[in-house]
N, C-alpha and C positions, 0 to 999 in steps of 0.2 A: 504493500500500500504506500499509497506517496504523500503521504502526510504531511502538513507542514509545521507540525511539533504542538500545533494548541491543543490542548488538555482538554478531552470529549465533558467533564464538569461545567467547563467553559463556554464551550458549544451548546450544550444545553442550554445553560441559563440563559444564554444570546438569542436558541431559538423560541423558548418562552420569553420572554420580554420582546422577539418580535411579534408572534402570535400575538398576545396582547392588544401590543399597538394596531395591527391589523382588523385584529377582533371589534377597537375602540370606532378605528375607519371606517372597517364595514357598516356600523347602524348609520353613517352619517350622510356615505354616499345614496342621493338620490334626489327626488325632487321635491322634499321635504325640506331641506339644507338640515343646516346643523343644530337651528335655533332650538327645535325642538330637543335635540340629544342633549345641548347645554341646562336647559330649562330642570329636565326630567334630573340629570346631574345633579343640579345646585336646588333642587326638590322646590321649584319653583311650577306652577300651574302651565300644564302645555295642553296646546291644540288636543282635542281626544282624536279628531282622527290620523292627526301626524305619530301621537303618541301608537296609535293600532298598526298603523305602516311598522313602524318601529320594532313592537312586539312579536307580531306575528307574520311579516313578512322577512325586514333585511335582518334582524337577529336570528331566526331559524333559519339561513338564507347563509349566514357568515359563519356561524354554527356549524351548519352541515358541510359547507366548504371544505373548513378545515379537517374535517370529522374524514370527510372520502382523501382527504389530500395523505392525512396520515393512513389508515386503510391501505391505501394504495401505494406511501413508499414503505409500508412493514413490509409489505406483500412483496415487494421489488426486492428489499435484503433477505426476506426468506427464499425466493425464488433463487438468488442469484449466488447464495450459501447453498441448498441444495444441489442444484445442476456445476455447481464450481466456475459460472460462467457469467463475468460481467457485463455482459449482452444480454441476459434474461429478464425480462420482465414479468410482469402476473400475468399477463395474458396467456403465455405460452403455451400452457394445456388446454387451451381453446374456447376457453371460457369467454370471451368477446364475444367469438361466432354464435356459441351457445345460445350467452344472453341475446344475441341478434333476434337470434333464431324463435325462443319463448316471447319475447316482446313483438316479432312479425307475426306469431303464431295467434296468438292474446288479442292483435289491434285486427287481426282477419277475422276474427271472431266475433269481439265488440264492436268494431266499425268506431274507434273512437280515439284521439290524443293521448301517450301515455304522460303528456303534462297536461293535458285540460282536464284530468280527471279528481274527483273526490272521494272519498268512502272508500264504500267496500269496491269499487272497479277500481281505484286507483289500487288500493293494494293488490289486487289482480294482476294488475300489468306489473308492477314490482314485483309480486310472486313467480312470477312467468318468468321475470329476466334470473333472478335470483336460481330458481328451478331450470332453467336450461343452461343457465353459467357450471350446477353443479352436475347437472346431468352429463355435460360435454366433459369435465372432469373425470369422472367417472368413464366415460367410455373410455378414451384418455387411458385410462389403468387400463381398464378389461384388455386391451387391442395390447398395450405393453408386456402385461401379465406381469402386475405388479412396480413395483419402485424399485428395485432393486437394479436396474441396468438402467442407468440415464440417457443412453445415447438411445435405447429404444422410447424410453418415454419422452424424448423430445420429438422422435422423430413421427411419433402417435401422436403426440401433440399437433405439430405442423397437417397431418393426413388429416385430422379432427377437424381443425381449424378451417379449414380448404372444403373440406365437403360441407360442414355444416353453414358454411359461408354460402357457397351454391344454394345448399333448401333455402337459405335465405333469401336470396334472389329469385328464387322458381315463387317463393309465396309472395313476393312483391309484383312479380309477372302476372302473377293472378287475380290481385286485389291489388291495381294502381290507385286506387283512391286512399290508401296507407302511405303512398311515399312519402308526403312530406312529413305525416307526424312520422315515421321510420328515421326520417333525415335528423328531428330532434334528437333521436336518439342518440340515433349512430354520431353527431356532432359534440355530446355532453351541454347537461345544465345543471344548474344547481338552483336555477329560479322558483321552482315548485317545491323543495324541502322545506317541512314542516316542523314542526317539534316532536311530531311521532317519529319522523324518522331520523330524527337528532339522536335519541334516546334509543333505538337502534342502532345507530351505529356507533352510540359512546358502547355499548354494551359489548358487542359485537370486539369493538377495538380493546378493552378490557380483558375479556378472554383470551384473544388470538397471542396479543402482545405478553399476559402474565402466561399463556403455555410456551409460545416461541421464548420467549427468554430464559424459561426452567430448563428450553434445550441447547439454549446457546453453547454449551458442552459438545455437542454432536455437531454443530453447525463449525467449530472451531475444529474439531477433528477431520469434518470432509473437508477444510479447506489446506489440510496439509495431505491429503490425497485416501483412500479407499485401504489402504493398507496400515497406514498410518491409525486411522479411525478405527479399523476394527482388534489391531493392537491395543485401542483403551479398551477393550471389553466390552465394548459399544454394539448393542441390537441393532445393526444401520436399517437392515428392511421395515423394522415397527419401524423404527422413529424416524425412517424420514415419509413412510403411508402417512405419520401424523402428520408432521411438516405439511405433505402438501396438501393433507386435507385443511389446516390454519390456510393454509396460502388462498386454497379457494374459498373458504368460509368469509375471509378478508376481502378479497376481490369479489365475488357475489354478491355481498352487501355494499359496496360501494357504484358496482356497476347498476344496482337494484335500483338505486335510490339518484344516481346524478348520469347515468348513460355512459357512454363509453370515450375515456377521460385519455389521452395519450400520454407517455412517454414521462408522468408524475414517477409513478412506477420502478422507471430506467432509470434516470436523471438520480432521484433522491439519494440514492445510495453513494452513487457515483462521486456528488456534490460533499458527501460526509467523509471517503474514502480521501478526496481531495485535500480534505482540512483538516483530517485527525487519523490518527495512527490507534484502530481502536479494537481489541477483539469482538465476535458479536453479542457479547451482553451487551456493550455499547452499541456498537452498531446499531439493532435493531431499535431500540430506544430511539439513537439521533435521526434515523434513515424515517422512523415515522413524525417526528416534529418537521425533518427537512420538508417533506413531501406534503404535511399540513400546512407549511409557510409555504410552498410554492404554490399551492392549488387555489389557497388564498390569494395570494396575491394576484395572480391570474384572473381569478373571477373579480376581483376589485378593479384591474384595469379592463379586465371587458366590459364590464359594466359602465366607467369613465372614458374609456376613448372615442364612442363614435355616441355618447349621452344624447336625448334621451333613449335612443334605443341603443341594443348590445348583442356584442359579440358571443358567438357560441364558444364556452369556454374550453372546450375539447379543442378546436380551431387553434385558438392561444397558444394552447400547451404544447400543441403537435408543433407549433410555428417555434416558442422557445426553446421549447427541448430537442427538437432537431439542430436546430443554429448550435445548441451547447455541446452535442456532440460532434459536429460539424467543425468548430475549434478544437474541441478536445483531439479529434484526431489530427487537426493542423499541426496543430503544439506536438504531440508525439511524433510525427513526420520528421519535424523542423530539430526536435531534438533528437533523434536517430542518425539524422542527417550532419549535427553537430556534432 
């Protein structure tokens, strides 16, 4: 790792005090301005319906942000600590296509937005994405036969990924009156999170990250290689089937709830690796605050740059986090070259 010697303590407290700040942002961007946010502050009498905006729109709004942003870079250092491979992301066991796939499957059905919805249909279409992220998962294994050879479960991964992509397309072929809410999807939002599904994925994130880090043990053994690891004594077929059942429990719930987010995932880890020299107790810790401050931030400038209306924030991330890799390999070029 190429660390540049800051102490992962460090890193943390920097990336909570940005959250924070981010967190403070979020209720203020919009077309309310700020007076209201200042008022409610200094417990001064504010507008009630600025005050409602507030509550129950950009606060579950900025909330849920952060909530998939972390989700999604845990899920990127678990991924990329199991397959030993800094190019992994959470998607790789096909879980995109999957949820594609449940959420084309769910809008062919209802005829309906899976952001225009309420109640009990909206958890439907959330059900559906979340159920075919883990269903693709799951076949993923079967087609593998297991976790134990990674080179087969990526390469079940990718065949997963590809066909279920196609049913995706064959059900769009047949029900074009879904493309564009499909296109919501397939682009990510965070506009429509609510406080249910806040409390979802604190919960969700609570689990995955207190079980992934009880294995940060195994995750620091596969990354000195397969030989190495099972010299500690290490059951690597359990514990890494659990791994990647956390990986997708993690990415399911955030694809469920905000569509399908690019390259948080990839980046976050990357971004921690960069700045600290950490084993993965740390790691997965920082790699999910990273990827909480990026997905954040992201939906804060989509939302400000082309105000009053907004950028799809999946759009954003794919545009960011491509360009970071895109240097990152320049810089490694230019240094090999040197």
């Amino acid at each position: 790792m190429n660390g540049t010697g800051l102490r992962p303590a460090w890193l943390a407290l920097g990336l909570l005090l940005l959250s924070l700040l981010l967190l403070v942002l979020g209720a203020g961007v919009g077309s309310t301005g700020w007076e209201s946010v200042w008022k409610i502050l200094g417990q001064e009498p504010a507008d009630p319906l600025a005050w409602q905006i507030v509550r129950d729109i950009r606060l579950p709004r900025t909330t849920g942000a952060w909530l998939a942003g972390a989700l999604l870079g845990l899920a990127g250092a678990v991924a990329q600590g199991v397959f030993r491979n800094p190019l992994a992301d959470p998607y790789l066991l096909g879980s995109a296509s999957g949820a594609s796939l449940g959420v084309a499957l769910a809008m062919a059905a209802l005829g309906v937005s899976p952001f225009a919805l309420q109640g009990l249909l909206r958890l439907g279409i959330t059900g559906a994405a979340f159920v075919g992220a883990a269903a693709a998962v799951l076949l993923t294994l079967v087609l593998a036969k297991g976790a134990h050879n990674t080179m087969r479960l990526l390469l079940a991964g990718v065949v997963v990924g590809v066909v279920l992509g196609a049913a995706s397309s064959m059900v769009l072929l047949l029900t074009p009156e879904i493309m564009q809410a499909m296109q919501s999807f397939m682009l990510g939002s965070t506009a429509f999170v609510g406080w249910s599904a806040c409390l979802l994925m604190a919960a969700v994130l609570a689990v995955v990250l207190l079980a992934s880090w009880s294995l940060s043990r195994v995750l620091d053994g596969l990354a000195l290689g397969e030989a190495t690891a099972q010299s500690l004594g290490l059951p690597l077929a359990p514990l890494r089937m659990l791994l990647i059942v956390l990986l997708a429990l993690a990415t399911g719930t955030a694809v469920a709830q905000c569509g399908l987010i690019a390259f948080v995932g990839l980046a976050a880890p990357h971004l921690v690796r960069s700045l600290v020299r950490a084993m993965h107790r740390w790691l997965l810790l920082l790699s999910a605050g990273m990827g909480a401050v990026l997905l954040l931030s992201a939906d804060l400038l989509a939302r400000w740059l082309i105000a009053p209306q907004e950028l799809p924030v999946g759009v954003l991330t794919a545009v960011l986090g491509g360009s970071y890799l895109l240097w990152l390999m320049h810089r490694r070029n230019v240094q090999e070259i040197s």
